[in-house]
N, C-alpha and C positions, 0 to 999 in steps of 0.2 A: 504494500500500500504506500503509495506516493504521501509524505508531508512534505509541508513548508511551511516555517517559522520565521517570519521578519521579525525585524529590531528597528532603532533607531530613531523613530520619530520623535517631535517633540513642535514646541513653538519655538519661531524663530523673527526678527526685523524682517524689513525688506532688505536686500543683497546680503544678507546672511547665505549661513551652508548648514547643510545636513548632509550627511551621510547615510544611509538605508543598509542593510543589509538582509538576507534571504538565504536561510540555513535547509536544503532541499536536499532529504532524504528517502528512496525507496525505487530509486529507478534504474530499472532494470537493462535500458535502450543504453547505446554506444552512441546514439544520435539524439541532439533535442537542443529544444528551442527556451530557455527559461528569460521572461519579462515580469517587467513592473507594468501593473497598471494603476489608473486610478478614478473616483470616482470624484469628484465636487458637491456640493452641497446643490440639491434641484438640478442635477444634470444628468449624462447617460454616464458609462464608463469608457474611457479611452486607453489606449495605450500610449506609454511612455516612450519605453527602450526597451530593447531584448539584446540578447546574446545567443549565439549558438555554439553546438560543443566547439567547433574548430576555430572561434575567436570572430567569426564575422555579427559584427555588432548592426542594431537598427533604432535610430532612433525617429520620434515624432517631429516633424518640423517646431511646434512649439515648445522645444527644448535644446533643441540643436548649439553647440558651443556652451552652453550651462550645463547641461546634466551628463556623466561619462558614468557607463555599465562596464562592469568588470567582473571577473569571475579571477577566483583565489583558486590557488592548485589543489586538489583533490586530497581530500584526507583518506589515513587507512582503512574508514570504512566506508567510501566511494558519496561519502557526504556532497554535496554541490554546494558551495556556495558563491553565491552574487551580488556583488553592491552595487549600490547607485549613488555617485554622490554629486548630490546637488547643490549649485552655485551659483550665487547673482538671484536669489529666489526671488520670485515675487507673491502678490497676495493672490493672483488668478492660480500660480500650483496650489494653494489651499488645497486640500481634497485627503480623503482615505488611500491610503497608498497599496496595492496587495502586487505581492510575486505569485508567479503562474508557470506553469512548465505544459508542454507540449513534447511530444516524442520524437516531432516535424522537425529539423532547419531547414534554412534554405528560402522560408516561407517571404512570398513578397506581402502577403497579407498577413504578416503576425501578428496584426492587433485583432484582428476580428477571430486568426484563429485560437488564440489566448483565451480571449473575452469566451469562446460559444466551447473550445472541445476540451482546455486546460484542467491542470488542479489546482484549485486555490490556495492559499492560505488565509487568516484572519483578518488580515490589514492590518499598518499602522498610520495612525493620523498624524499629517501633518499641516502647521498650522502657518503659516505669514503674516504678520502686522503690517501694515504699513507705516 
């Protein structure tokens, strides 16, 4: 069984940083696709950024140069983990943040496929003042 455990959220000013992280354990695939998404307060959910196992990253135009997805080397029990960390924030990223994994790369539609086939996790909220 697929989990994932984010961290890191918190409240932050505007052009503050956070950091995300996404502790994603049970998968069984040599290939996949792990992102962040997130939701806003009265809105749908969108994707942010993803990564795939061989490093090809994807991110949302409204994050592009602020937010960089990374993936940490693989522990002994085949753990994933991924971070997101965010820079220059403003109060529109406000929103629930959750990590998601797919079995897919490659994918040119990883938000949608994240959003509709994924596993989730909890989310973490993040917040921006202005």
């Amino acid at each position: 069984q697929v989990q994932l455990v984010e961290s890191g959220g918190g409240s932050v000013q505007s052009g503050g940083s956070l950091r995300l992280s996404c502790a994603v354990s049970g998968i069984t695939s040599n290939t996949y696709c792990i992102g962040w998404l997130r939701q806003a307060p009265g809105k749908e959910h969108e994707g942010v950024a993803a990564i795939d196992n061989d490093g090809t990253t994807h991110y949302a135009n409204s994050v592009k140069g602020r937010f960089t997805i990374s993936q940490d080397n693989l522990s002994q029990d085949n753990t994933k983990k991924v971070s997101l960390q965010m820079d220059n924030l403003a109060p529109e990223d406000t929103a629930m943040y959750y990590c998601a994994v797919v079995p897919q790369p490659g994918l040119t539609k990883w938000s949608l496929y994240l959003q509709r086939f994924g596993d989730w996790g909890q989310g973490t909220q993040v917040i921006v003042s202005s």
